[in-house]
C-alpha positions in Angstrom: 0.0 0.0 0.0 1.6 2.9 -1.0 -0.8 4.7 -2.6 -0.9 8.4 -0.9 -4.6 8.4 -0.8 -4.5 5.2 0.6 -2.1 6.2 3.5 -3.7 9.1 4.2 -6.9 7.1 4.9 -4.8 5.3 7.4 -3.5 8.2 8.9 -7.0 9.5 9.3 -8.3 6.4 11.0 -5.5 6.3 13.3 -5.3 10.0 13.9 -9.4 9.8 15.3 -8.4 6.7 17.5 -9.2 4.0 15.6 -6.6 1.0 15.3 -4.3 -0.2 12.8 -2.8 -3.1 11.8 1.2 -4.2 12.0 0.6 -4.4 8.1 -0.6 -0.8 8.0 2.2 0.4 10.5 4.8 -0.9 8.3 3.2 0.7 5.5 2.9 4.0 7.3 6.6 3.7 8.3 8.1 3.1 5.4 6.4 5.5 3.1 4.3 8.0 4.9 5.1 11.7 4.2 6.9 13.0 7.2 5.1 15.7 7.9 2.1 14.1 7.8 2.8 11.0 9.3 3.8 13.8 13.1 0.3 15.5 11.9 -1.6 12.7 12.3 0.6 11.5 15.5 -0.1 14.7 17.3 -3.9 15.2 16.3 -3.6 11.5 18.1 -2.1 13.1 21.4 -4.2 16.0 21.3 -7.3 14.0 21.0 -6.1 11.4 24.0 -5.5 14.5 25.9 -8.1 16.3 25.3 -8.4 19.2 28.2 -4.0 18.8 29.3 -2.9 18.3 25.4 -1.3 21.7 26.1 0.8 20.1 28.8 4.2 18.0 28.0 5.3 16.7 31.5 9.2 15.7 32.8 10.4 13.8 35.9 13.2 14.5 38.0 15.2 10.9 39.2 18.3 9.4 39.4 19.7 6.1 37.9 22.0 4.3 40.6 23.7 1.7 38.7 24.4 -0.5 42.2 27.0 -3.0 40.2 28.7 -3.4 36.3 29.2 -7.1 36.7 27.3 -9.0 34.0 26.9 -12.0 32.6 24.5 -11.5 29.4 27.7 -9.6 28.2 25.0 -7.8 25.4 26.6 -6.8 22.5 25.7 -3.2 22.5 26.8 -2.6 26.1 29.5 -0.8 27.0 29.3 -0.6 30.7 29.3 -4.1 31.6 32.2 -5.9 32.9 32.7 -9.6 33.2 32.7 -11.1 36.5 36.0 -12.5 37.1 37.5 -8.9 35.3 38.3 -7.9 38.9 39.9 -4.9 37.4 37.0 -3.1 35.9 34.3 -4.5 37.9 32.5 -3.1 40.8 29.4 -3.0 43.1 28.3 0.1 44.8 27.7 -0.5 49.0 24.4 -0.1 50.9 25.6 3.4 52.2 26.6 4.5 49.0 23.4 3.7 47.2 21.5 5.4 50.5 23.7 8.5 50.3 22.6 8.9 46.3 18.8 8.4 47.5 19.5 11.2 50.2 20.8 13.7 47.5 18.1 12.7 45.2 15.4 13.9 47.3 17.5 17.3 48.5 17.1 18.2 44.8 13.6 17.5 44.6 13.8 13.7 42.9 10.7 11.7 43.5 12.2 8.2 41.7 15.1 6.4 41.5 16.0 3.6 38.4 18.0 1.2 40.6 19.6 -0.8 37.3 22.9 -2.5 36.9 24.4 -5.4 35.5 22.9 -9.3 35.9 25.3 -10.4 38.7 26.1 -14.2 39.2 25.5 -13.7 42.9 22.4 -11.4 43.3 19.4 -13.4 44.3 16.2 -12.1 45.2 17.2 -11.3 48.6 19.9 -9.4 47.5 16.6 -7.0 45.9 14.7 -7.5 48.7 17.7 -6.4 51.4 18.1 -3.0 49.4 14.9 -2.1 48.3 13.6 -2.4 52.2 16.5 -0.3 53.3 15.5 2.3 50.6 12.1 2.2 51.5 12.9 2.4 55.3 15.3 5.6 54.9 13.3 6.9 52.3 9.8 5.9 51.9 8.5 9.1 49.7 10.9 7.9 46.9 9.4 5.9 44.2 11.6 3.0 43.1 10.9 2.3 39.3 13.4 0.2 38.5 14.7 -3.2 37.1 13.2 -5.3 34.2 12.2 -8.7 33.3 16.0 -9.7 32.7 16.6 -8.8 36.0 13.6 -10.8 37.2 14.4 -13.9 35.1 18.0 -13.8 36.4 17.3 -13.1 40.1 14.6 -16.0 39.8 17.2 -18.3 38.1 20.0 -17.8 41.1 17.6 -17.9 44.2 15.9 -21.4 42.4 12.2 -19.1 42.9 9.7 -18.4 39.8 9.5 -15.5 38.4 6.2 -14.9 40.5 8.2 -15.7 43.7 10.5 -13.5 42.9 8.1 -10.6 41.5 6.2 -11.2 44.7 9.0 -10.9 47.0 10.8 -7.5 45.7 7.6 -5.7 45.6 7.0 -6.4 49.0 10.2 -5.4 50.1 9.5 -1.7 48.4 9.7 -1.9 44.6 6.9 -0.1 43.1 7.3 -0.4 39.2 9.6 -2.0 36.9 11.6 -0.1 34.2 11.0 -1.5 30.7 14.8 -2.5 30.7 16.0 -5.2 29.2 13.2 -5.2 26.1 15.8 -4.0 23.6 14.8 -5.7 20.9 12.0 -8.5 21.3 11.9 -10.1 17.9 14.2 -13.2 17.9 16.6 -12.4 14.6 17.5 -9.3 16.3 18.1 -10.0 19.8 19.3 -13.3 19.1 22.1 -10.7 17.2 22.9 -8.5 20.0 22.0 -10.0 23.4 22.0 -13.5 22.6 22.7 -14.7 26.3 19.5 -13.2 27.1 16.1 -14.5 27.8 13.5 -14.7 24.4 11.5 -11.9 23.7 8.5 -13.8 24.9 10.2 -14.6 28.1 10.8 -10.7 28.7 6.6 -10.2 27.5 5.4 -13.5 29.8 7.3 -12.0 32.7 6.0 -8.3 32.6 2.2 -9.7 32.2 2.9 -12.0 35.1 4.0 -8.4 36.7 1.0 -6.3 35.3 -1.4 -9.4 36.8 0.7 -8.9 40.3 -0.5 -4.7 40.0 2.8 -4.2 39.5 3.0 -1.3 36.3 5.9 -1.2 34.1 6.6 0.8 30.7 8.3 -0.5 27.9 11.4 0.5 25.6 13.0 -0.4 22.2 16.3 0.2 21.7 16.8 1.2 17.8 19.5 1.1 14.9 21.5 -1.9 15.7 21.2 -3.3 12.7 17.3 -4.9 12.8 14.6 -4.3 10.1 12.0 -1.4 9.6 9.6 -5.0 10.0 11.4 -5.8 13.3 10.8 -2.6 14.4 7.1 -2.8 14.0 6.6 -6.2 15.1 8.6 -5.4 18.3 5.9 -2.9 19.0 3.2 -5.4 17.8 4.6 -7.9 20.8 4.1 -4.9 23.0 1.0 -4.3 22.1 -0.5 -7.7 22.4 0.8 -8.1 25.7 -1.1 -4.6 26.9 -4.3 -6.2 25.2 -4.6 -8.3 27.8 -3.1 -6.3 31.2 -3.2 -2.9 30.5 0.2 -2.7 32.6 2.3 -0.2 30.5 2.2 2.8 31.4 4.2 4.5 29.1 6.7 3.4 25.6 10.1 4.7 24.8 12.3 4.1 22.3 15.6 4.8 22.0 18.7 5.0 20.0 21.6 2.7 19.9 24.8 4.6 21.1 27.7 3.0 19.1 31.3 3.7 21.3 33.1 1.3 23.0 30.9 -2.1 22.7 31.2 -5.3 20.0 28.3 -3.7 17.6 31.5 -3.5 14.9 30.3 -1.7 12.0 26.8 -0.8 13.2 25.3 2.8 13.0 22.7 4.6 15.0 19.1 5.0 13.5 18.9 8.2 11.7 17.3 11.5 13.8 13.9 10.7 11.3 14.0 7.1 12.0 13.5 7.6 15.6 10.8 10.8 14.7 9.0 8.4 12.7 9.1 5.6 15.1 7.7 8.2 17.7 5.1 8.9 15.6 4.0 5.3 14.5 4.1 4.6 18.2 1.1 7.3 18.9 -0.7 5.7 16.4 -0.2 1.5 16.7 0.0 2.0 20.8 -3.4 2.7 20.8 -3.6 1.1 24.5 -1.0 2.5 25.8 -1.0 5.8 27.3 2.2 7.8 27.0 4.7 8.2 24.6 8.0 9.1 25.7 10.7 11.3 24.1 14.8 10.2 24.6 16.8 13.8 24.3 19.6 11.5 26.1 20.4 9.7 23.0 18.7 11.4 20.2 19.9 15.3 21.1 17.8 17.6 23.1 16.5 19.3 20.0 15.4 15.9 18.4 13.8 15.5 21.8 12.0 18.5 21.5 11.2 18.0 18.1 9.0 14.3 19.4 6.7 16.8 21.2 5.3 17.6 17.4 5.6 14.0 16.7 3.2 12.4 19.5 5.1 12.3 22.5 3.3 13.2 25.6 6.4 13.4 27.9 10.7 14.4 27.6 11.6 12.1 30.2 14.0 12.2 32.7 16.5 14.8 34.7 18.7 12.1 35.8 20.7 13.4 38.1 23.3 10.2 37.3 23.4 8.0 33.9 25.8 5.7 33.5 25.0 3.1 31.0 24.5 4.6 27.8 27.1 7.4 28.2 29.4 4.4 28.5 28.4 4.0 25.0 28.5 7.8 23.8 26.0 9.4 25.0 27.2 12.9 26.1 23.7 15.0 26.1 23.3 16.8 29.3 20.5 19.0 30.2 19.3 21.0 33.6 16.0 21.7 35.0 15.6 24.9 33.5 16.6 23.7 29.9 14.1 20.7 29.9 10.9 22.9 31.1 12.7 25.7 27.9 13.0 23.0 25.4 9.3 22.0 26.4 7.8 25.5 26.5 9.7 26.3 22.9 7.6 23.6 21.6 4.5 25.6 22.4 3.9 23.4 25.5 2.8 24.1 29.1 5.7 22.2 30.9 4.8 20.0 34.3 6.7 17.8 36.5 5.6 14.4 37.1 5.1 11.8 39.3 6.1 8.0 38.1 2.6 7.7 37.3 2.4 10.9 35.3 -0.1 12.8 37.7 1.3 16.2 37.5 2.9 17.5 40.7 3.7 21.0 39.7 2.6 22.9 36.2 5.2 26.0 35.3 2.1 27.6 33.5 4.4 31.2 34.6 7.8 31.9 33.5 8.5 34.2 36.1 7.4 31.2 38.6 10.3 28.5 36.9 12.2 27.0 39.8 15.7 28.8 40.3 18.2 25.8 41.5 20.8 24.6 38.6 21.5 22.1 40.8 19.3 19.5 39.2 21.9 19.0 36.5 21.9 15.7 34.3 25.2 14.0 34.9 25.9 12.3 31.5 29.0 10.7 31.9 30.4 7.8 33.4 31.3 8.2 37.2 32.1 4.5 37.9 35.6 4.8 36.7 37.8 7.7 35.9 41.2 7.4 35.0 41.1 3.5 35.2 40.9 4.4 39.2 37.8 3.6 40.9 35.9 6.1 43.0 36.0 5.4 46.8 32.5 5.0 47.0 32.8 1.6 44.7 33.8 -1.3 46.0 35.9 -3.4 43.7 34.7 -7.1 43.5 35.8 -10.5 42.1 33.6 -13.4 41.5 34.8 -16.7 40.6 
C-alpha cells in the first residue's frame, strides 16, 4: 500500500483513535510523508488529551547503577564488565546507594531507576535487602526500576519463579519495573545483540505475570542496531499484544543505539527521522497504551523537542546520574531549567511528574520557573575515571 490516498486514509483512521494493523504500521513507516505522518501522530495526542494536550510533562530521578558485573555480556553494552575482570568490575555499598537516595530527594527527585548489571551472585534477597533499606530511609521515593531480565536472572540464582520473585521485591518496596532489558524483542535481532538473554517472549510472559501482580511497568526499544524497519514494527506489535490483555504499561520509549566502546563493529545509529518516525508510528499502533515518551539522552535535546510535534506526551527524565548509555556515547546533558525551555519552545505548558504521570507542579508562569541549577543531568560515566575507581565503589571478584 503505498498509494498516498491510501495512507492518508490510514492516517485519518489512526489520527481519530481507531486502530491499525502491523501491516498498516509498516506501510505507514516506510512511506508515509513525514510531515504528515507527526500531523496525524499529534492530532492523536491532542485527542487522548483532550483538556492537558497543552501540557508536555518531565520527571526528576536518578539512575543508581548498584553493580557493572554482568553475565549477558549484550553486544551493545559498553558498561558491563565480566565477573572475574576484577579490574573493571564493581558494586556500589548499601551506604553509597542510600547516600545517592539522600541527594536525590535534597534536589527534589521523586524516583530512583536502581539498574545494573545481571550479577552471578544477586538473588532475590539481595533486591529484597536493598529495596527495604530504601524504603525504610526513604519511603516518599518511588523505586521504578529493574526489568524482566533482571527478574528472570534473580529468579534463576535464588531457584524461585518468576512470580516468587516478583512477589518478594515488591513487598520489600519496589513499586514499578523499568522496561529494561526489552531491547529488541523479535528473535533475529536479539538473538544478534544479546543472545545470552532470555527470548522476547520470556521478557513479555514475565511483565504480564508483573501487570497481573498490579505491579505497572513501561516499555522501551532500543533502535538502529542493525534490525529491520519490520522488526521494528513487530517489536511494537509484541508490545501491544501483551497490553491487550493487562493494561500494565504505562508508558513506551524508544531509544537509539549509542555506538562507542561495545562489539556492535560496523553498526550505526538509527537516523534522527527514524526515531521521529518511530515516535510517531508509536502514537498511532499504541493505541492502548498511554504515554509516549521522548529520549533527548540519545537522540539530542532538539530531536527530543522536536517528538513533542511528533506524539510524544512526555521528555523524560532529569537524571541526576546516567551511567550506561554514556558508556556507550551518549554525552547529552541538560538541567532543569533547559528541559521545562525545550518544552515550553515547543508551544507546551511544561509540568513535572510523578512515576505515574499525575502532574505534581505545572510552570504555566515563566516568572514562577524554579531557580536551583543544581538538578543537573550527569551524562558521563562516574564508575571509573582514570582506570581508578571512585572510593564510594567497591571493587569485587567473583569466581
Amino acid at each position: 500500500m503505498t498509494d498516498q490516498a491510501a495512507l492518508q486514509s490510514v492516517l485519518d483512521r489512526a489520527a481519530a483513535g481507531g486502530r491499525i494493523t502491523k501491516e498498516e504500521a509498516l506501510d505507514l513507516y516506510r512511506h508515509a510523508p513525514l510531515h504528515a505522518l507527526g500531523q496525524a501522530a499529534d492530532a492523536a495526542r491532542r485527542l487522548r488529551y483532550a483538556g492537558t494536550e497543552h501540557i508536555a510533562t518531565y520527571i526528576i530521578e536518578r539512575n543508581i547503577n548498584y553493580t557493572n558485573v554482568c553475565v549477558t555480556a549484550c553486544k551493545f553494552c559498553a558498561f558491563y564488565a565480566a565477573p572475574k575482570d576484577t579490574k573493571k568490575g564493581w558494586s556500589r555499598d548499601l551506604d553509597d546507594i542510600l547516600r545517592r537516595c539522600a541527594e536525590t530527594v535534597e534536589l527534589g527527585g521523586t524516583q530512583i531507576m536502581f539498574q545494573g548489571g545481571h550479577h552471578p551472585d544477586y538473588g532475590v534477597e539481595y533486591y529484597e535487602h536493598h529495596f527495604s533499606a530504601i524504603k525504610k530511609a526513604f519511603p516518599q521515593l518511588v523505586i521504578h526500576s529493574l526489568g524482566a531480565s533482571e527478574v528472570d536472572h534473580m529468579a534463576r540464582i535464588s531457584g524461585v519463579s518468576a512470580e516468587e520473585a516478583i512477589r518478594r521485591i515488591h513487598a520489600a518496596g519496589l513499586d514499578s519495573f523499568a522496561g529494561a532489558g526489552a531491547e529488541l524483542l523479535p528473535e533475529r535481532p536479539r538473538k544478534a545483540i544479546a543472545p545470552l538473554k532470555e527470548s522476547g517472549e520470556r521478557w513479555l510472559e514475565i511483565m504480564e505475570i508483573a501487570h497481573k501482580l498490579g505491579v505497572e511497568s513501561t516499555s522501551t526499544m532500543l533502535m538502529g542496531t542493525g534490525e529491520t524497519n519490520a522488526e521494528r514494527i513487530e517489536h511494537i506489535a509484541m508490545i501491544r499484544d501483551t497490553q491487550d490483555r493487562t493494561g500494565g504499561f504505562r508508558a513506551f520509549i524508544p531509544y537509539t543505539y549509542q555506538p562507542e566502546n561495545n562489539h556492535l563493529k560496523g553498526r550505526t545509529q538509527a537516523t534522527v527521522f527514524e526515531y521521529l518516525r518511530m515516535i510517531a508510528i508509536a502514537r498511532l499502533f499504541l493505541d492502548n497504551i498511554a504515554h509516549i515518551q521522548g529520549s533527548w539522552l540519545t537522540v539530542g535535546k532538539e530531536a527530543g523537542q522536536l517528538s513533542l510535534h511528533y506524539g510524544a506526551d512526555d521528555l523524560g527524565s532529569i537524571m541526576l546520574e546516567e551511567n550506561v548509555v554514556s558508556s556507550a556515547g551518549a554525552r547529552h546533558r541538560s538541567n532543569r531549567q533547559e528541559i521545562i525551555d525545550l518544552i515550553r519552545k515547543a508551544d507546551r505548558v511544561p509540568a513535572q511528574r510523578a512515576t505515574t504521570y499525575e502532574h505534581l507542579l505545572v510552570h504555566d508562569d515563566p516568572a514562577n520557573d524554579p531557580v536551583d541549577d543544581r538538578v543537573v543531568s550527569h551524562i558521563s560515566s562516574t564508575a571509573i575515571e582514570g582506570g581508578t575507581a571512585h572510593p564510594e565503589l567497591k571493587l569485587i571478584s567473583t569466581n
